[in-house]
N, C-alpha and C positions, 0 to 999 in steps of 0.2 A: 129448252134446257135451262136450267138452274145455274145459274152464274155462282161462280165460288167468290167467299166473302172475305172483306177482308174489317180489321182492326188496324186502325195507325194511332199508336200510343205516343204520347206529350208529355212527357214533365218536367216542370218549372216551376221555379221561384222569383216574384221580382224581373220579370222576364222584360219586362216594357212593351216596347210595338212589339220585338221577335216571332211573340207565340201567334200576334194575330196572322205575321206574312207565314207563317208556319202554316200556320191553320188552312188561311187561305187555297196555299197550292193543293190543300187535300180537296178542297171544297168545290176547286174548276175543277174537277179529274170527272172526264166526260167518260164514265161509269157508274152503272147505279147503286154498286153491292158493298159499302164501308159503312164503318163508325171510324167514328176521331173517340178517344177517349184521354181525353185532359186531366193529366192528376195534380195537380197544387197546390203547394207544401205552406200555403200560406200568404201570398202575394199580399203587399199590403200599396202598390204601386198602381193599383187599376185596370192592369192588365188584363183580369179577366173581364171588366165592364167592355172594354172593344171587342168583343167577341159578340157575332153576329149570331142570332136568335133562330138555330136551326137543330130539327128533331133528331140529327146525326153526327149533334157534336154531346157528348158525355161529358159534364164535367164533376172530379173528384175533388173536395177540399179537405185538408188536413194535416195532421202533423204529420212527418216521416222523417227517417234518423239517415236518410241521404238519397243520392240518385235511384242505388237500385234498390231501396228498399222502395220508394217511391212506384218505380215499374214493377215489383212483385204487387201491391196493392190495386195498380192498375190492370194489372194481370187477374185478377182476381174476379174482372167484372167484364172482362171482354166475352164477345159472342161470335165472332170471327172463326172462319176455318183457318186464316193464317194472319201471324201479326208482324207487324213492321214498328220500328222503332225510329221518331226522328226527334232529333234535340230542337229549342229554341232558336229560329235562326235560320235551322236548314231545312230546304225545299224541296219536295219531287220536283224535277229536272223541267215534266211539261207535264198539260192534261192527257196524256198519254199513256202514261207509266202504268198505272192501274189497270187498263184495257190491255197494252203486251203481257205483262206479266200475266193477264187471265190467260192467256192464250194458249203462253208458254206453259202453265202448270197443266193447262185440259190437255195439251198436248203429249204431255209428258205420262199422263194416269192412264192408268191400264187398261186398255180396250181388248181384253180376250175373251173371245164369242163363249168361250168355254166356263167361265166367271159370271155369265149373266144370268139371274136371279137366285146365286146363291149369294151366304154371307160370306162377303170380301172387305178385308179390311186395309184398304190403301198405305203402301209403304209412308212412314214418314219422311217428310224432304224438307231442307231448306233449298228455298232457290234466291241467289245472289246474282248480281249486277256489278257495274261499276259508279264513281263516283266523278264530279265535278268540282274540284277545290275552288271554292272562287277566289281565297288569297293569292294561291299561285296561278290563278288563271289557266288552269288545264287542267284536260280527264286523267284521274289518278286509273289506272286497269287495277282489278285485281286479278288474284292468279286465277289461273282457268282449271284448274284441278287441283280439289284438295289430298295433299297426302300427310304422310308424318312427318316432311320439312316444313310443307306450308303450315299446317301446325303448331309448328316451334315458331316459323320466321314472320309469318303475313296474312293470315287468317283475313277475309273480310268484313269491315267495319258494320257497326251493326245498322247505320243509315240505309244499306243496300241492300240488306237480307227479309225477306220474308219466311219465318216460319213458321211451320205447320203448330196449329195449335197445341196440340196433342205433346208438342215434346217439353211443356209448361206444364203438364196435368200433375203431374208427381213431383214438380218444385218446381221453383223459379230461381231467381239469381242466389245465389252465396255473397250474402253478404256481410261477411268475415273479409273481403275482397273488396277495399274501398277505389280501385282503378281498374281493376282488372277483371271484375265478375263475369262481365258480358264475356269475355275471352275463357275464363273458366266454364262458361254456362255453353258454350259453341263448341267446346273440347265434348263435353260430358253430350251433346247431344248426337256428337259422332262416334267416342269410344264406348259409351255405355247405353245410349237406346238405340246405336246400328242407323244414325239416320241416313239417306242418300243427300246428297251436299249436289247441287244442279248448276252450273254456270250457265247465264242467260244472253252475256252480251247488250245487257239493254243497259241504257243509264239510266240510273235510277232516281239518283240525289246531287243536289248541290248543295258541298257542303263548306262551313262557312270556314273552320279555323279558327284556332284559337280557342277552344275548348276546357272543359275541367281537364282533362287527360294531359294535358299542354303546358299546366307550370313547371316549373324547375322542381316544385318538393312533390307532386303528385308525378313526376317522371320518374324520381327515384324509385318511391313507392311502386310504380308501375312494375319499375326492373324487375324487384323484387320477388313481385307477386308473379311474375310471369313465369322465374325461374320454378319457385315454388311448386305452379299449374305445371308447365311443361313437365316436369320431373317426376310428378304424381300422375298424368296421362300418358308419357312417351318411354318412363323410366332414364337412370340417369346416366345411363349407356349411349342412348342415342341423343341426350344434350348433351354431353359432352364433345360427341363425334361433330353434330351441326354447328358447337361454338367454333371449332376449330375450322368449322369450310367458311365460316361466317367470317375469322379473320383472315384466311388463306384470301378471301374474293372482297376482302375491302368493304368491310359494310358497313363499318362506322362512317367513311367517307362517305360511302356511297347515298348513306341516310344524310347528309349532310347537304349532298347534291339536290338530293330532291326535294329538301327543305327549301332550298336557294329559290326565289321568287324567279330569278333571272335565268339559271339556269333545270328548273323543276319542269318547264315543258318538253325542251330538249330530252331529259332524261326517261320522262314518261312517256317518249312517242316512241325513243329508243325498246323499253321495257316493251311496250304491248306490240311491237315489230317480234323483242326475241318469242314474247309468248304465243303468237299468229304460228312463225317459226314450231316449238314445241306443239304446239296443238297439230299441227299437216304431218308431223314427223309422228305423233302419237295414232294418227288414222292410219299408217300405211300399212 
């Protein structure tokens, strides 16, 4: 059986050590079927000289006018069935993650006896995971079903997602959207190419914190564009209706909690109890 492939795209600028322990975790993944493809916008810090001498690491150099113009470019030259994105810094969780996740997707593709040797064209999927903040010291969950609140409210970051190739073939990020692309680009791959969205339960990433998404003027920014996204995928009927459950259930607080280093494990163990909860409740 032909192992499904993957692509884990990189990009950085001036990265320092980051890109190499980045690199690294892709590199022990006791699996045989990636590329790493490194895009870099320039480093003038060495960064790329640590970078060890293997036929499955890709490296991109050149100018680029930000992050995701950066991964459209790298997009550009991957050869993967499905691509994963990690920043500078943040790690697959163990050498493990690449091997469940095969599992999970073979297990997932269509096995109907009635389908075999004609042309069948595999539904597109993202399949997501969870993540491992290591600021806060604990598994962030994400939601386990996406619908048109998780949409608006908590989409999963794009460290945990694997997607299927194919939903990049007819464009990549908008990058009109200097914080918010990926979150634009994950809307349009479920409103407008129909993809199936898979929750895996597996960890996927540790991620570090403290991010471009993270300052105070690319937060605002963020707000902004999100409203913009949301209102152009969901209409402005249904954000309005979500802003108001959002302040009805405390969520500025609530975001606030989970920030708290002290109290962010607490609140995270709580969170993936209520979602175990919704998910037995969603089976019966």
């Amino acid at each position: 059986m032909v192992q499904n492939s993957f692509s884990i795209v990189i990009v950085c600028l001036n990265p320092g050590k980051k890109l190499l322990s980045t690199v690294e975790s892709v590199l022990t993944q006791q699996y045989g079927n990636y590329e790493i493809i490194v895009k870099d916008g320039g480093s003038q810090d060495g960064s790329l000289d640590l970078l060890p001498s293997d036929s499955r690491i890709r490296v991109l150099t050149g100018k680029d006018a930000g992050i995701y113009d950066a991964m459209n470019q790298a997009l550009s030259v991957v050869s993967g069935q499905y691509v994963m994105f990690l920043n500078c810094g943040d790690v697959l969780h163990d050498v493990q993650v690449l091997n469940r996740m095969e599992k999970v997707i073979e297990n997932k593709k269509c096995k109907d006896p009635e389908k075999e040797g004609r042309i069948y064209k595999e539904r597109m999927r993202i399949f997501y995971g969870n993540q491992y903040n290591v600021r806060q010291k604990c598994v962030v969950y994400s939601a386990p079903e996406v619908n048109d609140f998780t949409c608006y409210r908590n989409v999963p970051c794009h460290q945990v997602c694997f997607y299927d190739a194919r939903l990049f073939s007819e464009r990549g990020y908008d990058t009109r959207y200097r914080v918010r692309a990926d979150y634009e680009h994950f809307l349009y791959c479920i409103y407008e190419k129909m993809a199936e969205v898979v929750y895996t339960e597996l960890l996927v990433a540790d991620y570090e914190g403290g991010g471009f998404s993270e300052t105070a003027e690319n937060r605002r920014i963020s707000a902004q564009e999100h409203g913009e996204i949301a209102r152009r995928y969901l209409g402005w009927r249904k954000v309005l209706g979500y802003q108001a459950v959002m302040l009805l259930t405390l969520a500025p607080l609530r975001t606030k909690i989970a920030e708290n280093e002290q109290l962010s494990g607490i609140y995270n163990g709580l969170k993936a109890g209520l979602y175990r909860m919704m998910g037995k409740g969603a089976g019966r």
